[in-house]
MARTILUM-173613 format. One record per residue (C-alpha): residue in three letters; x, y, z. Coordinates in steps of 0.1 Angstrom, whole numbers, plus 5000, padded with zeros to 4 digits. Example, Ala and Ser with C-alpha at 12.3 -4.5 7.8 and 13.67 -1.06 7.14 Angstrom:
ALA512349555078 SER513749895071 
REM end
This chain:
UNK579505967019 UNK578706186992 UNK580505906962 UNK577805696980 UNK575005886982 UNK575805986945 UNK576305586931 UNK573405426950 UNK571605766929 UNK572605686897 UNK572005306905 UNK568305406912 UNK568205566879 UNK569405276856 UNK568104956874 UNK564504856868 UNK562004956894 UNK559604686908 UNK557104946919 UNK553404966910 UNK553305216882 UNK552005526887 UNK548905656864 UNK547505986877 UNK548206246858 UNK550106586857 UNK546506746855 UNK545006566885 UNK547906606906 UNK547406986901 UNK543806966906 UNK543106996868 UNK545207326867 UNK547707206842 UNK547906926816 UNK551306766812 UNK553606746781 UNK553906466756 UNK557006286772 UNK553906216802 UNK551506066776 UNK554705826760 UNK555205736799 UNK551305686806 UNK551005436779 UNK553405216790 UNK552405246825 UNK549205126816 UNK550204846801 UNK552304746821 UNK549804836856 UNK547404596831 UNK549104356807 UNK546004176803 UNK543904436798 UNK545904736781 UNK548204736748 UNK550405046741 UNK551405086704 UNK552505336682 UNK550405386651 UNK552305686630 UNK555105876636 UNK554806336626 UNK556606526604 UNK559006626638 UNK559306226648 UNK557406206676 UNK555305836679 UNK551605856675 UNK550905676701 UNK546805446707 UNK546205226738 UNK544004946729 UNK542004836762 UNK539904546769 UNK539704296791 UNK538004066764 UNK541603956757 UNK541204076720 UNK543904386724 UNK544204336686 UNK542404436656 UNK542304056638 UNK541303946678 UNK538204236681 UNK536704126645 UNK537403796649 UNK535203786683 UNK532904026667 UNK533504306692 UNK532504636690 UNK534904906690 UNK534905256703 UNK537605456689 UNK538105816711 UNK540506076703 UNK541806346720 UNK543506676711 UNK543006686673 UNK542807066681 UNK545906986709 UNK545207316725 UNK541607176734 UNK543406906754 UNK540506856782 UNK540606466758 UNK543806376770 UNK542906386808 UNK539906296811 UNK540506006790 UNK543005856810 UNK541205926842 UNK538205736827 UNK540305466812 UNK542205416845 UNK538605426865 UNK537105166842 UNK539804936845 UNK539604976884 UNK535604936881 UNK535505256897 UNK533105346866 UNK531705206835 UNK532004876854 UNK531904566836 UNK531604796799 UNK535204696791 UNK534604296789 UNK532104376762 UNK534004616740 UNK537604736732 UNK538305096737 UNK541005236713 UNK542205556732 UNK544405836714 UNK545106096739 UNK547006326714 UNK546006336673 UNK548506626667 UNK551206576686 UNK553506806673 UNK551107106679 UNK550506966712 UNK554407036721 UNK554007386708 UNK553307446744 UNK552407766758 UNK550207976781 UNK548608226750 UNK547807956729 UNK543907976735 UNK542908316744 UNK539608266746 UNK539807956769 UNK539907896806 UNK542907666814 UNK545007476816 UNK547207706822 UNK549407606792 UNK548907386766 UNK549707306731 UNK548707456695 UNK545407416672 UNK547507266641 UNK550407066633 UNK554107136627 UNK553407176586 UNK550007396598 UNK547507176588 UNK544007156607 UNK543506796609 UNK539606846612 UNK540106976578 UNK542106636564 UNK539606356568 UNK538906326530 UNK542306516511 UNK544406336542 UNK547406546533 UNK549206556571 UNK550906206580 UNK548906256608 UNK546006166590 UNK547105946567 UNK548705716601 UNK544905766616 UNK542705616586 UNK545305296586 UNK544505266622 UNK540605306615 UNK541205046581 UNK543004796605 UNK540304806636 UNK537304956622 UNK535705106647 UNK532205116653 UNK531805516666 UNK534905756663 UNK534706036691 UNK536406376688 UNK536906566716 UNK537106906712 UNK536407236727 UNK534507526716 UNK535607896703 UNK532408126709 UNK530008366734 UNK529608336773 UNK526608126781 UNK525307836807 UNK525207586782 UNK528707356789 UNK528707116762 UNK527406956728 UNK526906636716 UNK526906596678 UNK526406266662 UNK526106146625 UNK524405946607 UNK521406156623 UNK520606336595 UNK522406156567 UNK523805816556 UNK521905526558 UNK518205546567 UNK518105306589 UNK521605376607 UNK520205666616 UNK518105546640 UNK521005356662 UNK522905716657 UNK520205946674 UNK520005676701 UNK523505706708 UNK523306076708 UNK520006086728 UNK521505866752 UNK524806046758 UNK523106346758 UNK520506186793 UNK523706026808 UNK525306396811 UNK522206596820 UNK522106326846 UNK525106466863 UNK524406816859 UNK525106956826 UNK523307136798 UNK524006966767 UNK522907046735 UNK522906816705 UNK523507156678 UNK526907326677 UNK526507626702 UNK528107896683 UNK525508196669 UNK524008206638 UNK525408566634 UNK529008616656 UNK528908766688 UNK524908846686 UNK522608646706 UNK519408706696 UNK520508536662 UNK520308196677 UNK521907876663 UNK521607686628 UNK522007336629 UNK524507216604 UNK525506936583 UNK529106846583 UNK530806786554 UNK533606506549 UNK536806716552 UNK535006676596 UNK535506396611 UNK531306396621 UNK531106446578 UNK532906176573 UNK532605856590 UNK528705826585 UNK529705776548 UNK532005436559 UNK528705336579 UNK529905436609 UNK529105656638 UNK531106006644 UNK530206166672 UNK531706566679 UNK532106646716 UNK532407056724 UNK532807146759 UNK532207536763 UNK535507676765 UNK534507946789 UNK534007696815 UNK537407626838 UNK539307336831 UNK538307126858 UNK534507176850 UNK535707056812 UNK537406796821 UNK534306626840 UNK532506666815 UNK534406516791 UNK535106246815 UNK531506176820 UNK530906166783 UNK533605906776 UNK531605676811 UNK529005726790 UNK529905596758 UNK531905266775 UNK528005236786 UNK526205286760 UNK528705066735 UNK528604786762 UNK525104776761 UNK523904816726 UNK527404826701 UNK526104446691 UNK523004536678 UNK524504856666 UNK527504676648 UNK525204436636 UNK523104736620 UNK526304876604 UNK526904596587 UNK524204566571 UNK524304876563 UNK527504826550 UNK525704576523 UNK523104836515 UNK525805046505 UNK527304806483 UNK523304776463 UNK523605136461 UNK524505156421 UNK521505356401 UNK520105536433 UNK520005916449 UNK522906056466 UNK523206366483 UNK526006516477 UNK525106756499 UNK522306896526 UNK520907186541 UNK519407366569 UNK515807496558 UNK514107856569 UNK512407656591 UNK512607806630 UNK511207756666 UNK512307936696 UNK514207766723 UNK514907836758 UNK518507916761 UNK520607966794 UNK522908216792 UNK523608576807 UNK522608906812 UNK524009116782 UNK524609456769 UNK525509546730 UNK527909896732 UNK529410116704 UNK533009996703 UNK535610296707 UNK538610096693 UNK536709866664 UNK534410066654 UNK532109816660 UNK529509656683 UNK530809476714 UNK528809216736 UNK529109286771 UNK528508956791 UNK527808946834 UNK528108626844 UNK527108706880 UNK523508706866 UNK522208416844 UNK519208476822 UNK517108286802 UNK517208336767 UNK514408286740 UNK516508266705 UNK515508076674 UNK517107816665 UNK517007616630 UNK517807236628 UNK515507126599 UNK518606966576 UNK517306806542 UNK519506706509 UNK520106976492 UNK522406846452 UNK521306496448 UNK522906266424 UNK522305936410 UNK525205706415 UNK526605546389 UNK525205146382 UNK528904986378 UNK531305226390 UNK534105496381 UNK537105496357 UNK539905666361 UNK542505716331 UNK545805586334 UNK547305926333 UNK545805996368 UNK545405616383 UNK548505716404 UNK547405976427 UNK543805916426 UNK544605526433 UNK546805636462 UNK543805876481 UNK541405576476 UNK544405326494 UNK544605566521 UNK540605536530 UNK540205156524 UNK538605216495 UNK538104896466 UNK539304966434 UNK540904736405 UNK543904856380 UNK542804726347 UNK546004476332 UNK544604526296 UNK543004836275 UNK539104806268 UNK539605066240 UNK536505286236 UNK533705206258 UNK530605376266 UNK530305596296 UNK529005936313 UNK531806216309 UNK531206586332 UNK532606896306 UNK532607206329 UNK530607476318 UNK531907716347 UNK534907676367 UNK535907916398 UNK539207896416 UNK539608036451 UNK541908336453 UNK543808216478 UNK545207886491 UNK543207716516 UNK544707426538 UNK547407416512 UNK545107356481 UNK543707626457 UNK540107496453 UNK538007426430 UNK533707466419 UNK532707326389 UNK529107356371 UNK528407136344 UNK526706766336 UNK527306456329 UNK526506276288 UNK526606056275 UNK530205996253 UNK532905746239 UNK536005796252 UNK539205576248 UNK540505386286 UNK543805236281 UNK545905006301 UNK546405096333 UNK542905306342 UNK541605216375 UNK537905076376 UNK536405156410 UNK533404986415 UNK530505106435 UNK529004796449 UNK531104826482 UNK530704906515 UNK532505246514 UNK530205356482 UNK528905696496 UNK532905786503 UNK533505696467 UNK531005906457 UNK532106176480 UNK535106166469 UNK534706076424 UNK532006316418 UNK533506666410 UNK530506896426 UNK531206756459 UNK532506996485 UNK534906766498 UNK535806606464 UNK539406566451 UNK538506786421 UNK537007056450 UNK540406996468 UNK542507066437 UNK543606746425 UNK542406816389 UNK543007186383 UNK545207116349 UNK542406956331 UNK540607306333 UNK543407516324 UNK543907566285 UNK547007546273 UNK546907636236 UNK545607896218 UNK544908006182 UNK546508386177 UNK543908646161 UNK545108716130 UNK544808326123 UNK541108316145 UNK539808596122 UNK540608356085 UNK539108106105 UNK536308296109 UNK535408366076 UNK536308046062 UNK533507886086 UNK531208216081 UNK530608036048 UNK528307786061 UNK525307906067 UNK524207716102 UNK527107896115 UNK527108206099 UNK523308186118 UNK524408096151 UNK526908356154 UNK524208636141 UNK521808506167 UNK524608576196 UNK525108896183 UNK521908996186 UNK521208786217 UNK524208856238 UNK525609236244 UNK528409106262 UNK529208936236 UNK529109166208 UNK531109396227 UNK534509186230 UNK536509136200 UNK538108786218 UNK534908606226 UNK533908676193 UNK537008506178 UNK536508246204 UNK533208146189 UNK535007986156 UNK538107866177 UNK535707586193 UNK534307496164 UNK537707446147 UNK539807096148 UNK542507266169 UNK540407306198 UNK541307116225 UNK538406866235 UNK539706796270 UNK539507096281 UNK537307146310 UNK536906756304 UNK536806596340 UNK539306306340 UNK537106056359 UNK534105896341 UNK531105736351 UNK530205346340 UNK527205106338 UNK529904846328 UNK531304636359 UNK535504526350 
REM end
């Protein structure tokens, strides 16, 4: 009995089951307590597809650095569960991604509870003939299998779940622009293949005790294309109704303080830059919208909300993403005309301030005994209304004028700089021949300041200087990337070195400010007098003296003076080894 009981066991195991699949999750089956591991996510996909074969497509997109599968459900009943299929119907696509941060996991669950709803038409009925959803429940999936129950301190629930960066500790919502982690790199070839119209993060907030359960960032709002802008505070107005609606308090700033763990101090709406995920796909013409549930709220609570916010979107796409895809692409060709005009390169919040009414709760600010400090004292048995000020007047701050034909990039560094610009879709051209000297627009540095300490793996990098005119030789080889493209504000976002998110801010040109020869003194100080004997220079360097303390006071920047002006002195130093055209190639 027991041979039997054990063979018609292991036959269960190994022959296919006929039974419907099952597609709850480990998280509703608790009552939102826990979330499940990865292997449930690898199972859910293919359950899905297989519960809907006409509806759902599992694939894997990227593999991580520990060789798990990235894995995206494309769902639609359309038919068009392929990227050629959705653009070659014209269909809008929602893209929304879940545990980027994987211990902010609420994504994960309430994705597939919305998914699986919307495919039943127990929500967002009808919203999925008109669109195709591209689901990722898990961005880092390695962190998300550093599973434990002290990975978010400050968070209630689950009660485990997995880590805030990678297996090589990267913060993917640090990557969009550098895209170091295969991660990202895996993500922006899935966003070149099916384009999506919006790109949702899900995420959930760090910060103080409060009512407020959620916010609802969107971009282009305050950037990007003027008149995307319009179709982007829709979609974040609209959200933001759907889930007051059913009971929340959304905001559409990010609610952490102005000054940490002080109330009074209020908020400061921000404008993300393009190492964000909201910084960076309003400069493809796109819309990025930043979802923070309040961490401080239980699990459950999260989870609706987030599940509400992803009904939401299947309903807002369904009803407006042709018009609003229509409106990206034409901003897509204003983008391309946008040789000769301003760019900012970045923005800011002004002084400007009005008080808001804020729910949040009764608190006290002690003496700390153990930091020495000031501790917040928060009771949540007794909500109060807060009056804090908050600032959300966001303007361009540098402004630049892009270029009227493009950028060239030296053979020396088409390499590296031609493989950044693959990774985002980006158009360039490798010139077969060498146009010899041309005319362009160089940047010399004038100031240069390293961080002192690594930062996401790169020492970084501010510049000050300008752009002149100059002749400078472009061999065989140099890359010409032009502007007139759709993707022209993440060109210049990522070409022109005083960007904060540039690849010179990143790091990827630190040797061309680094000098690497040097004249000794005893040779500097013949130089010296053998140039003190013309008399424009024998004037400038008096004029210093008197003019400059600092510099009458150190012997080496004295010598320095003549070693510029001498042949030896190397003239690519501080020379920034991308240049600016007029010329189309």
């Amino acid at each position: 009995m027991l041979r039997t009981a054990l063979s018609l066991a292991i036959a269960a195991a190994v022959l296919p089951s006929h039974a419907a699949p099952v597609l709850t999750t480990v998280a509703e089956r608790s009552g939102f307590e826990a979330t499940g591991r990865y292997d449930e996510v690898i199972k859910l996909c293919a359950d899905f597809q297989k519960a809907y074969p006409k509806a759902v497509r599992c694939f894997e997109f990227g593999r991580t650095p520990e060789n798990r599968p990235m894995l995206a459900l494309a769902v639609s009943k359309t038919g068009a569960l392929t990227a050629a299929e959705a653009k070659k119907r014209n269909l809008p696509v929602l893209l929304v991604q879940g545990g980027i941060h994987a211990g902010e996991i609420d994504g994960k669950d309430a994705g597939f509870l919305a998914l699986r709803h919307s495919l039943e038409g127990k929500a967002a009925s009808g919203t999925l003939d008109k669109q195709v959803v591209l689901f990722v429940p898990v961005f880092n999936v390695d962190g998300h299998e550093r599973f434990g129950p002290n990975n978010r301190p400050n968070q209630r629930g689950p009660v485990e779940m997995g880590w805030r960066v990678t297996a090589q500790n990267y913060n993917l919502n640090r990557d969009y622009v550098k895209a170091d982690a295969p991660e990202m790199q895996a993500m922006l070839a899935l966003v070149n293949q099916w384009d999506p119209l919006a790109y949702i993060d899900l995420h959930v907030t760090d910060g103080a005790k409060f009512e407020a359960d959620v916010s609802i960032q969107v971009e282009p709002v305050h950037g990007g294309d003027a008149a995307l802008r319009a179709a982007g505070t829709a979609l974040r107005d609209n959200v933001i109704a759907d889930l007051r609606k059913q009971g929340s308090d959304p905001k559409h700033f990010y609610i952490s303080f102005a000054k940490t763990d002080d109330p009074q101090s209020g908020f400061i709406d921000e404008m993300s830059t393009a190492r964000y995920s909201t910084g960076y796909f309003y400069l493809r013409n796109r819309f990025g919208m930043l979802v923070e549930t309040h961490s401080w709220k239980d699990y459950p609570t999260r989870v609706k909300i987030t599940y509400n916010t992803i009904v939401s979107l299947l309903d807002q796409v369904a009803t407006h993403g042709t018009e609003w895809r229509t409106a990206a692409l034409a901003a897509d060709a204003r983008a391309a005309a946008l040789g000769g005009q301003d760019f900012p390169l970045s923005y800011k919040t002004t002084d400007q301030t009005h008080t808001i009414d804020f729910r949040g709760y009764e608190y006290k600010r002690v003496p700390s005994d153990v930091s020495g400090g000031t501790w917040t004292q928060y009771d949540e048995t007794k909500p109060q209304l807060w009056k804090v000020p908050l600032r959300e007047e966001i303007v361009p701050d540098f402004v630049v004028k892009a270029p009227a034909g493009g950028y060239l990039v030296p053979a020396a560094h088409a390499a590296a700089v031609g493989a950044k610009l693959k990774q985002h879709g980006v158009t360039f051209k490798v010139l077969a021949g060498a146009p010899g000297k041309v005319d362009v627009e160089a940047f010399r540095a004038t100031e240069t300041k390293l961080t002192p300490q690594s930062f996401e793996g790169h020492q970084m990098l501010a510049v000050k200087g300008a752009w002149n005119a100059e002749q400078r030789d472009v061999g065989q080889g140099a890359l010409f990337v032009p502007i007139a493209q759709p993707k022209a504000r993440l060109v210049m976002t990522m070409l022109e070195p005083q960007g904060a998110d540039s690849l010179l801010a990143w790091g990827a040109f630190n040797t061309a400010f680094e000098r690497k020869e040097y004249m000794e003194e005893y040779v500097a100080e013949e130089v010296a007098r053998e140039q003190l004997r013309d008399p424009a220079v024998a004037d400038a360097f008096k004029a210093r003296l008197e003019s400059d303390p600092a510099f009458a006071k150190s012997p080496h920047a004295r010598l320095e003076f003549f070693a510029k002006r001498h042949p030896s002195w190397d003239e690519r130093f501080n020379l920034y080894p991308v240049y600016r055209t007029a010329r189309t190639y």
